[in-house]
C-alpha positions in Angstrom: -30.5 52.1 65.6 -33.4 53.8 66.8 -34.3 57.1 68.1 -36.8 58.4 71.0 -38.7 61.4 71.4 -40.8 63.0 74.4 -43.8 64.9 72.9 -45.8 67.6 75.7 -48.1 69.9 75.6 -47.8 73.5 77.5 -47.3 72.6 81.9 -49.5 69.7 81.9 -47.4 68.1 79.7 -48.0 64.4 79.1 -44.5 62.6 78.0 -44.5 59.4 76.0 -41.4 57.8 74.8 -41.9 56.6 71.4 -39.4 54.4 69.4 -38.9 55.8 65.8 -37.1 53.9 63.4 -33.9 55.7 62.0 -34.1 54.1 58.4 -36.9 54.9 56.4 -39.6 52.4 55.3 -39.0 51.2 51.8 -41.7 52.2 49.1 -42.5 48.7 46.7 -41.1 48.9 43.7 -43.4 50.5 41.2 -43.3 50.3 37.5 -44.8 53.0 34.8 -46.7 52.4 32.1 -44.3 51.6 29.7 -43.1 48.9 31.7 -40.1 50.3 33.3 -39.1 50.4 36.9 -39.9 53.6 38.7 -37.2 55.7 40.2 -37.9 57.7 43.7 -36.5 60.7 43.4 -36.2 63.7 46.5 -36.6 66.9 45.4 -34.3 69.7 46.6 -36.1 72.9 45.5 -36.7 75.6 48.2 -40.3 75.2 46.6 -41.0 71.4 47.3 -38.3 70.2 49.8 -37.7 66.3 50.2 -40.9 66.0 48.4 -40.4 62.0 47.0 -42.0 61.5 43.3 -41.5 59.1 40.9 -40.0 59.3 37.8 -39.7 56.8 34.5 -36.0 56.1 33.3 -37.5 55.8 29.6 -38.9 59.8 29.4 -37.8 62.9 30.1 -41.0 63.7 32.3 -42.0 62.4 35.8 -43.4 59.0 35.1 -44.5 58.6 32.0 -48.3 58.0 31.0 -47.8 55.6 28.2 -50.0 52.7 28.0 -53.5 52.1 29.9 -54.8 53.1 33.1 -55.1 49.8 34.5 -52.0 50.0 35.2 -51.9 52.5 37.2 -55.3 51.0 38.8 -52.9 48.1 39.7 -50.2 50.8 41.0 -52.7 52.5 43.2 -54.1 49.0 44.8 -50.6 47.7 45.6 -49.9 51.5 47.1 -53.2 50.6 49.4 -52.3 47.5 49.9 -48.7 48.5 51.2 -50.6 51.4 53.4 -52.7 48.8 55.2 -49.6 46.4 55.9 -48.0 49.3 57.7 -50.9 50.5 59.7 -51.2 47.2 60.9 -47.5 47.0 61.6 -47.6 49.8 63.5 -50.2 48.9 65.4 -49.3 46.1 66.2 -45.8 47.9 67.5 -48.0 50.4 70.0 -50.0 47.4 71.4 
């Protein structure tokens, strides 16, 4: 299911319908360091409010920094990688 939306500014408003998807876009799934899958967690503080993080199911802290940074070099390229793929999806949905 999808909903729509009519966006305007002040009188001269312009209206465009756009189509926004009513399930959200999955995020790849990531492992930490340690070699463990990643968890996305929402946070429901009044401080960070459905803020999304990560977090390691082998530590007690947000996704663990055990092991070596090229990891997390690869973790940051396949986040990039997934960015582009949706920019050109949506683009590609607009033309």
């Amino acid at each position: 299911m999808e909903a729509s939306y009519t966006s305007g500014v002040g009188r001269s408003a312009i209206s465009r319908r756009c189509r926004v998807p009513s399930v959200a876009p999955s995020i790849p799934e990531l492992k930490c360091a340690c070699g463990h899958a990643a968890t996305v967690q929402t946070s429901n503080t009044p401080r960070n409010p459905r803020r999304r993080w990560l977090q390691c199911p082998g530590e007690m802290v947000a996704y663990c920094h055990a092991g070596e940074y090229d990891y997390l070099r690869e973790t940051c390229d396949s986040l990039r990688q997934f960015i582009a793929d949706q920019r050109h999806h949506i683009s590609q949905l607009s033309a």
